[in-house]
GULO-233583 format. One record per residue: residue number from 1; residue in three letters; x, y, z of N, C-alpha, C in turn. Coordinates in nm, 2 decimals. Example, Ala and Ser with C-alpha at 12.3 -4.5 7.8 and 13.67 -1.06 7.14 Angstrom:
// residues 2
> i  aa  nu  nv  nw  cau  cav  caw  cu  cv  cw
> 1  Ala  1.32  -0.57  0.78  1.23  -0.45  0.78  1.32  -0.33  0.78 $
> 2  Ser  1.28  -0.22  0.71  1.37  -0.11  0.71  1.29  0.00  0.79 $
//
This chain:
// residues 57
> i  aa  nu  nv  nw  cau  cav  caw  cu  cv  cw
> 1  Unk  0.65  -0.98  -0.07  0.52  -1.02  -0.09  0.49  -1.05  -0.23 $
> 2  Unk  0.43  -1.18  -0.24  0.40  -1.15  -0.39  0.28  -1.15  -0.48 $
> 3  Unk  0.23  -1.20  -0.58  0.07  -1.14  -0.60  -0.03  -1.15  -0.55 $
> 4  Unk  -0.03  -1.34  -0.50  -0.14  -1.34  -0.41  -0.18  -1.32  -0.30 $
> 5  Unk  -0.09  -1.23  -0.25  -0.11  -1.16  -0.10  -0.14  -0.99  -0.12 $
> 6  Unk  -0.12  -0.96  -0.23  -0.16  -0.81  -0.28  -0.32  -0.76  -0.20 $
> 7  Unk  -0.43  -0.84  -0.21  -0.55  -0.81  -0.20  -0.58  -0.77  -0.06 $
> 8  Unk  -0.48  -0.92  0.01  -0.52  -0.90  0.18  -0.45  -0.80  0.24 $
> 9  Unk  -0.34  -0.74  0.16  -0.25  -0.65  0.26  -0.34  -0.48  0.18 $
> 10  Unk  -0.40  -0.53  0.07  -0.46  -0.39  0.05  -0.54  -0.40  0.14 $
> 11  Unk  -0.64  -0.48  0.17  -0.77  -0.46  0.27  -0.75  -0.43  0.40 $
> 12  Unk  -0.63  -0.46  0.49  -0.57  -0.45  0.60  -0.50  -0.33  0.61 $
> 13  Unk  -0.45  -0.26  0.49  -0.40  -0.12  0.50  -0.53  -0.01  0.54 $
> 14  Unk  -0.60  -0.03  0.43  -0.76  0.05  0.44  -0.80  0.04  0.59 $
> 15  Unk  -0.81  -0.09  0.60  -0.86  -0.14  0.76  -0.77  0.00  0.85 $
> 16  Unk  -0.64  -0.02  0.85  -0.58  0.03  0.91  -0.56  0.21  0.90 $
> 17  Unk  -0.60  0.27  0.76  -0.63  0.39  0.75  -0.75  0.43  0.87 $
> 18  Unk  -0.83  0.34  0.84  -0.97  0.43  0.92  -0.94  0.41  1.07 $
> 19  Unk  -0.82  0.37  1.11  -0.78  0.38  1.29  -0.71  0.48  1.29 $
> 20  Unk  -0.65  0.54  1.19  -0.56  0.63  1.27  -0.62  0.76  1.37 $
> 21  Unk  -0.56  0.81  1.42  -0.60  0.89  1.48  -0.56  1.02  1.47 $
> 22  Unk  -0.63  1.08  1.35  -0.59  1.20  1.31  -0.61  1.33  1.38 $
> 23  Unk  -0.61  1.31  1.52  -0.61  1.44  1.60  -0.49  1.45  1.62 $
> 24  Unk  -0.38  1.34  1.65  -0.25  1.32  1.68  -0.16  1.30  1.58 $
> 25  Unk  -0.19  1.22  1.46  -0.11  1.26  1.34  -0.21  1.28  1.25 $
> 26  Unk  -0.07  1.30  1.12  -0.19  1.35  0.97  -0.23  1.21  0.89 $
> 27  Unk  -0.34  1.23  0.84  -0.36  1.11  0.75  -0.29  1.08  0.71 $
> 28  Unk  -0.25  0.91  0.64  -0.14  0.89  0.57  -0.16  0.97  0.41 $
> 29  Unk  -0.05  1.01  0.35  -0.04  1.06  0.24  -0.06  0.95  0.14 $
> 30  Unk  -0.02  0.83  0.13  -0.06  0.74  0.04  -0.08  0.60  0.13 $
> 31  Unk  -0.09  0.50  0.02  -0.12  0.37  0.09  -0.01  0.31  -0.01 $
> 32  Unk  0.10  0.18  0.04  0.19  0.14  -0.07  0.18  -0.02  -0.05 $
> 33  Unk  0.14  -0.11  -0.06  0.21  -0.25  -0.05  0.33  -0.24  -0.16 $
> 34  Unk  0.45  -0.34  -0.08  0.56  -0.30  -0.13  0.56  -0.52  -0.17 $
> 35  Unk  0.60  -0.48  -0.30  0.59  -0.63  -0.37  0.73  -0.75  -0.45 $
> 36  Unk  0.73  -0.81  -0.50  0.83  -0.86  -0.59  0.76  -0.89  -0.68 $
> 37  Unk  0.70  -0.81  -0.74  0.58  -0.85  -0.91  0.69  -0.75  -0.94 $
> 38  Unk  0.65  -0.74  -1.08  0.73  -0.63  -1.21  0.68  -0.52  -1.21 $
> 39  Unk  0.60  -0.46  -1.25  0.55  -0.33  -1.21  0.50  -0.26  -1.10 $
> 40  Unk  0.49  -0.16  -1.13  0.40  -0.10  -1.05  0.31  -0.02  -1.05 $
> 41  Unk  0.19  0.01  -1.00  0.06  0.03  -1.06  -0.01  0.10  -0.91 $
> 42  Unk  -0.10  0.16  -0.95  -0.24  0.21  -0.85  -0.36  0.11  -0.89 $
> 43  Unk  -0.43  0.05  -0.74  -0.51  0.00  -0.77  -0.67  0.07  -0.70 $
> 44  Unk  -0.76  0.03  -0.85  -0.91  0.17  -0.78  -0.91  0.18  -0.68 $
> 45  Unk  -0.88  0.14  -0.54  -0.90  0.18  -0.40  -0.80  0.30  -0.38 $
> 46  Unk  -0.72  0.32  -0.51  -0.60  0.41  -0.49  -0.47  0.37  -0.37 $
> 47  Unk  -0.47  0.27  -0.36  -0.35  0.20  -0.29  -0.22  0.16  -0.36 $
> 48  Unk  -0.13  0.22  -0.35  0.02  0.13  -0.45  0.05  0.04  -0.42 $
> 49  Unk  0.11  -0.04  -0.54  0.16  -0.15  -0.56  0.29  -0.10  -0.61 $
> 50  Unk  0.38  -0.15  -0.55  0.51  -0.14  -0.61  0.61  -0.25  -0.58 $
> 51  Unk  0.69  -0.29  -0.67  0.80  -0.38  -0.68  0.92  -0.30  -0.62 $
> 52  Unk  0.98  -0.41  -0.55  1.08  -0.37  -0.43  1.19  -0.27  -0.56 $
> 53  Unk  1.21  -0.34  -0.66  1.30  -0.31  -0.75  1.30  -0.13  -0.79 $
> 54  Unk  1.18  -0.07  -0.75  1.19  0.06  -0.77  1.20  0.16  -0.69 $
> 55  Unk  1.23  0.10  -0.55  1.34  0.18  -0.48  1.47  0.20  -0.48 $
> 56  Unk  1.50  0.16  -0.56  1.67  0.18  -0.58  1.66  0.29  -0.62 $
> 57  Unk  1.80  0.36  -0.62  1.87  0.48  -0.64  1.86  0.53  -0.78 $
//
């Protein structure tokens, strides 16, 4: 994914936090869009942004 899809897959994560169904599981612990930009950062909604590159070993 790369920058300019950052916004819509944040909005659609959130979207998607407020369905879960936390009688049955736990809230998610974080929120991550996973990216090909260079850094990686929190954005005020507290959602990650991370470059694929920092899952490596």
């Amino acid at each position: 994914m790369g920058t300019g899809e950052i916004e819509d897959a944040t909005e659609a994560l959130l979207k998607l936090e407020k369905v879960v169904d936390t009688e049955k599981m736990n809230k998610p612990s974080f929120l991550m869009v996973l990216t090909a930009t260079e850094y990686a950062f929190q954005m005020d909604n507290g959602v990650w942004v991370v470059p694929l590159g920092c899952l490596k070993n």
